[in-house]
C-alpha positions in Angstrom: -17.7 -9.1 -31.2 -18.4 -10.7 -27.9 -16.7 -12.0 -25.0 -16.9 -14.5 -22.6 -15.8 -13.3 -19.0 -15.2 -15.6 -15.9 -14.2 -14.6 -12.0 -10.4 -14.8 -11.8 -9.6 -16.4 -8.2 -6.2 -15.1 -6.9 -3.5 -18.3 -7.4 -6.1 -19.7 -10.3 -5.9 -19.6 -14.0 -8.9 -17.6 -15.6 -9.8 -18.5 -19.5 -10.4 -15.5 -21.6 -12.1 -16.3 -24.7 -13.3 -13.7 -27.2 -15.1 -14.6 -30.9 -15.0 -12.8 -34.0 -17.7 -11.6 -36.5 -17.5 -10.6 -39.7 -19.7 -8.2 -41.5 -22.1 -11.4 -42.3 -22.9 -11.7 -38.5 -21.6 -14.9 -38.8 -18.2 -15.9 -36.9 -15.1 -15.4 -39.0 -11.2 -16.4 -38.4 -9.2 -13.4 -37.8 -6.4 -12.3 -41.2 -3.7 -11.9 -39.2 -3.0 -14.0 -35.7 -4.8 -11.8 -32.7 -3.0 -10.6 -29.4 -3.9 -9.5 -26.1 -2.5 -7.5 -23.4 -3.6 -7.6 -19.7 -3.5 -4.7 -17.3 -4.7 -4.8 -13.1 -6.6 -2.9 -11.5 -4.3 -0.6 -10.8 -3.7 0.1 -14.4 0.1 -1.8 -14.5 0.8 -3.8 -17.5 1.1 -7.3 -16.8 1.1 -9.1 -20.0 2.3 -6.9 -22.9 0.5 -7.3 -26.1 1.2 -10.6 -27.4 -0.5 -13.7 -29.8 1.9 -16.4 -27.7 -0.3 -18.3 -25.9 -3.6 -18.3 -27.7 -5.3 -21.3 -29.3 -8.0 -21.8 -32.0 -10.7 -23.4 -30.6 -13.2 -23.2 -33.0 -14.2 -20.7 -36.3 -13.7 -17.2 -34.8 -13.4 -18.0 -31.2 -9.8 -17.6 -29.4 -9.3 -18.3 -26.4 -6.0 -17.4 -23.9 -5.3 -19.0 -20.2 -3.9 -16.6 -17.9 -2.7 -17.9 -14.4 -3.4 -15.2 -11.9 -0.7 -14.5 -9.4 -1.7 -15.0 -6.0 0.2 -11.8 -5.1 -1.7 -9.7 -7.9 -4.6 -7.1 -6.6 -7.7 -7.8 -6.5 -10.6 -5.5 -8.5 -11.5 -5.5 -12.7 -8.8 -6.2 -14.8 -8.9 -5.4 -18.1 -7.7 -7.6 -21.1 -7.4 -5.9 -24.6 -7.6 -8.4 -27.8 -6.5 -6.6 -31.4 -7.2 -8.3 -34.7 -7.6 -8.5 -38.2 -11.1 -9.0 -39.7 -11.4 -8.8 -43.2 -8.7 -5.9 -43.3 -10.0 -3.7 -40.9 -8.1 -4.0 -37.6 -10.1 -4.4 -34.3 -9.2 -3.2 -31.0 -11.4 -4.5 -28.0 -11.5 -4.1 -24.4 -12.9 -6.5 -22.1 -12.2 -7.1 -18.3 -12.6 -9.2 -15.7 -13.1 -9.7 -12.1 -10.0 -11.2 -9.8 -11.0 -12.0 -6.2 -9.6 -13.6 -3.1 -11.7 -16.5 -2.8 -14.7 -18.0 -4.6 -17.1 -15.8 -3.0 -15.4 -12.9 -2.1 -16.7 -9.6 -4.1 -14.7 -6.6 -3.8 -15.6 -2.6 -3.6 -15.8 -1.5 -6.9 -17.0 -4.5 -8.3 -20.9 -3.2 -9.0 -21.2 -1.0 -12.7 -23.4 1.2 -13.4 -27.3 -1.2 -14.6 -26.3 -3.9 -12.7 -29.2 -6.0 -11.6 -30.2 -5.3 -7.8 -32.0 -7.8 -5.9 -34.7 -6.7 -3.1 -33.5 -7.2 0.7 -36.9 -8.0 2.5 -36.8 -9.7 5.8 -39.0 -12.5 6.5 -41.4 -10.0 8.5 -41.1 -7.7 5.6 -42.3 -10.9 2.8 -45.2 -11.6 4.4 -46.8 -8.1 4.7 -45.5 -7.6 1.1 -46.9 -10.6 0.1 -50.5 -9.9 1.8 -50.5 -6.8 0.3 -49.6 -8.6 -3.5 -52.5 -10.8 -3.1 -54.1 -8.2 -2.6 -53.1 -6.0 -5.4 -53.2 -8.8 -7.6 -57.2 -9.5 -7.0 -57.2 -5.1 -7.5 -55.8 -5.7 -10.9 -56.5 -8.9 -11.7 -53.5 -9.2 -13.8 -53.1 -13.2 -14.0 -53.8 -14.6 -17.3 -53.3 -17.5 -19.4 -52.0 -18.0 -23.5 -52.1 -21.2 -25.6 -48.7 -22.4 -25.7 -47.4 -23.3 -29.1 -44.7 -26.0 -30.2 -41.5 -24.7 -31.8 -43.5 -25.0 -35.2 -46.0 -22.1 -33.6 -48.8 -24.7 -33.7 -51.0 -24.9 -30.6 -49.9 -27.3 -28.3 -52.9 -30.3 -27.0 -52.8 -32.4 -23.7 -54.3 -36.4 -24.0 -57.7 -34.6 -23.5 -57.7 -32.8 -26.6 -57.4 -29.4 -24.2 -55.4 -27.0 -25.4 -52.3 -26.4 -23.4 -51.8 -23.0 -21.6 -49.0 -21.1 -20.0 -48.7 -18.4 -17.8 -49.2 -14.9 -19.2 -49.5 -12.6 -16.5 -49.8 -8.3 -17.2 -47.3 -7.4 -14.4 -44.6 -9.8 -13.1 -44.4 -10.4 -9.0 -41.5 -8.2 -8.7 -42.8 -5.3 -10.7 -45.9 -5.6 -8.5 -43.8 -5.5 -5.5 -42.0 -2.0 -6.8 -45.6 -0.9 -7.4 -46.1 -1.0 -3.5 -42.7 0.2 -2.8 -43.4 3.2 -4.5 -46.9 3.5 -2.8 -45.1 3.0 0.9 -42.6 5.3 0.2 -45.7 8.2 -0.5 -47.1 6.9 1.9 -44.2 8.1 4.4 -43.4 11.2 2.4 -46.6 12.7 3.0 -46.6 14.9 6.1 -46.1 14.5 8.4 -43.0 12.0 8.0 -43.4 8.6 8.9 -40.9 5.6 8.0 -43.2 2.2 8.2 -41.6 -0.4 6.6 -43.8 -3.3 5.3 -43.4 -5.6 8.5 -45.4 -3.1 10.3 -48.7 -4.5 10.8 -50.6 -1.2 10.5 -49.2 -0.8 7.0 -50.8 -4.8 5.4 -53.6 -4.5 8.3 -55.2 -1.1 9.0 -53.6 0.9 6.1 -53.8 -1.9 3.5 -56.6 -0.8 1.2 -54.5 3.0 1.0 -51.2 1.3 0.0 -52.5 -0.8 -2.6 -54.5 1.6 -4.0 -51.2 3.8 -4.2 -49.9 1.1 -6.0 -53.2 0.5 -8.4 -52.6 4.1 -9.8 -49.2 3.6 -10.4 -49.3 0.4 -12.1 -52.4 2.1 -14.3 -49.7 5.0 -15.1 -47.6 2.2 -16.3 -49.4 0.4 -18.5 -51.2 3.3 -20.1 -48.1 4.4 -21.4 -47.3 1.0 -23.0 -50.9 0.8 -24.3 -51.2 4.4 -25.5 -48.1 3.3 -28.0 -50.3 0.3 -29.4 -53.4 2.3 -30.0 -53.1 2.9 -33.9 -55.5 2.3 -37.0 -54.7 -1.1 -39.0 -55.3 -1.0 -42.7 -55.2 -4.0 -44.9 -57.0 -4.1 -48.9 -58.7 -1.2 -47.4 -60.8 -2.5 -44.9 -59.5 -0.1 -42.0 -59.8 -1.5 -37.7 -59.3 1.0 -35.1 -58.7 -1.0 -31.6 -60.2 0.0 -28.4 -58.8 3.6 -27.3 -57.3 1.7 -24.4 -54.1 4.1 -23.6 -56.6 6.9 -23.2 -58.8 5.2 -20.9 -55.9 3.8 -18.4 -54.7 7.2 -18.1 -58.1 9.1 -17.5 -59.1 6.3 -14.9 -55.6 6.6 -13.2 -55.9 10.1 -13.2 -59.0 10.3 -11.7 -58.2 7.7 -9.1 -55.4 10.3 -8.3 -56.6 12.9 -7.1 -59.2 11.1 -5.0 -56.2 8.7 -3.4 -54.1 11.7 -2.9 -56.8 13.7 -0.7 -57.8 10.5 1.2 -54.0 10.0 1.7 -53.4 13.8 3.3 -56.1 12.7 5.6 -55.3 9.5 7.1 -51.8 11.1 7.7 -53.4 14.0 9.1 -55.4 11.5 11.1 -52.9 9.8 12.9 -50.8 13.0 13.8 -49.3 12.5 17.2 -50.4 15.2 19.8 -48.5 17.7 21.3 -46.5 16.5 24.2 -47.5 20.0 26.4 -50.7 22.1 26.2 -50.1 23.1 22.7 -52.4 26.1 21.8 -55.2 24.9 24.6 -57.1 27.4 26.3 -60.0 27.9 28.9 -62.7 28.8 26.4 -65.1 28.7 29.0 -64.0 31.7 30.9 -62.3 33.1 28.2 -59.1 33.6 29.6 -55.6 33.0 27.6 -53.4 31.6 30.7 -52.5 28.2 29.5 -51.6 29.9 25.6 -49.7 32.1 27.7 -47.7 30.1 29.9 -46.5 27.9 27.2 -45.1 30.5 25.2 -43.8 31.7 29.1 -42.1 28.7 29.4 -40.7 28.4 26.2 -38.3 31.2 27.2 -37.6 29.3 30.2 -34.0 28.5 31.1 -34.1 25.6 33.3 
């Protein structure tokens, strides 16, 4: 069973269609005529369950218009369709989403998995997008297929050449979380920092440690995806073992680890600000502890 949901705009009418399946997976007509109820957002009943109203538009797909109030709250709604298919009774709940205005999104309008988009400034995409180039030529994850015709038969240009589509390991946006993980160890790591990738330090001078962050976690990645494929095929008993390649991702990432992790402690250690007084300085030369003990003297200073 599936539904088709549309925004509601307050004063605006909102079709609500829903289709049927039987057990066939194909689309079926309901036994018996279906109904539907609507309740707001604030749980009232607006529409009590009823089949008045709802047309046949095609094999197994009903559909209802509802006119939304202009007074009515804004938020989910909820619409509730019970039928008959082949004498079992179905009850469904769907909802959707009433708001003021075309564009308008209320509170409460983002569930739980819903898709979120990155919010880079412009400063922020082109340091990110340095640093991609970057991690791209690291990984070199492009690649290329043979593209094939609906038939699965290769397809040719007027050369003769076969035709070729894109076919990349790791997408521009998972690449891009790649280095958002590798930033965000890069700040965690005392002592705290909070760079952002329009800082010129971070796709300049601290490039090579950031992608490199983000080369062991994409190689963490794939090895799991690749340790799932390694597996012996059989066939009239001739037997293939593929390449071991799971293993090997994860033994190389490993090992880049702990190296990228100890180089990592040290830049941060590196760039340490000072102390703003004399710290723990003394007069070596003559041996004598006055400046260590005047700064712990004026720590109990009252001024």
């Amino acid at each position: 069973m599936a539904n088709d949901r549309n925004r509601a705009i307050l004063g605006q009418a909102v079709e609500l269609v829903v289709t049927f399946y039987g057990f066939d997976g194909g689309t079926t007509q309901s036994s018996t005529p279906p109904t539907i109820s609507i309740v707001d957002s604030n749980g009232n009943t607006i529409i009590s369950e009823t089949s008045a109203g709802i047309t046949n538009v095609s094999t197994g797909v009903y559909k209802y218009t509802y006119n939304v109030p202009s007074s009515g709250d804004r938020g989910i709604w909820k619409d509730t369709w019970s039928a008959t298919i082949d004498g079992v009774s179905i009850v469904n709940e769907f909802t959707f989403l009433v708001v003021s205005d075309s564009t308008a999104v209320p509170s409460g309008s983002i569930k739980l998995g819903d898709e979120v988009a990155f919010d880079f400034s412009q400063e922020e995409l082109e340091g990110l997008n340095i640093l991609i180039k970057y991690l791209k030529c690291r990984l070199r994850s492009d690649g290329a297929k043979p593209k094939r015709d609906k038939f699965g038969a290769f397809e040719f240009d007027a050369y003769g050449e076969i035709i070729t589509e894109e076919c990349n390991v790791f997408s521009d946006e998972i690449l891009a979380c790649f280095l958002c993980q590798s930033l965000s160890e890069f700040n965690s790591t005392p002592f705290f920092t909070s760079y952002i990738f329009s800082d010129q330090i971070i796709y300049k001078t601290f490039a090579n440690v950031i992608v490199e962050g983000a080369y062991v976690v994409a190689l963490a990645s794939q090895s799991l995806i690749e340790k799932g494929r390694d597996f012996t095929i059989s066939d009239g008993g001739i037997s293939y073992q593929p390449p071991q390649l799971g293993d090997f991702l994860q033994s190389h990432y490993q090992n880049w680890l702990t190296t990228y992790r100890e180089r990592l402690r040290f830049i941060k250690a590196s760039i340490r600000p000072g102390a703003a007084t004399f710290g723990t300085y003394s007069n070596m030369s003559s041996g004598s502890p006055a400046f260590a003990r005047l700064r712990h003297i004026r720590q109990r200073k009252i001024v």
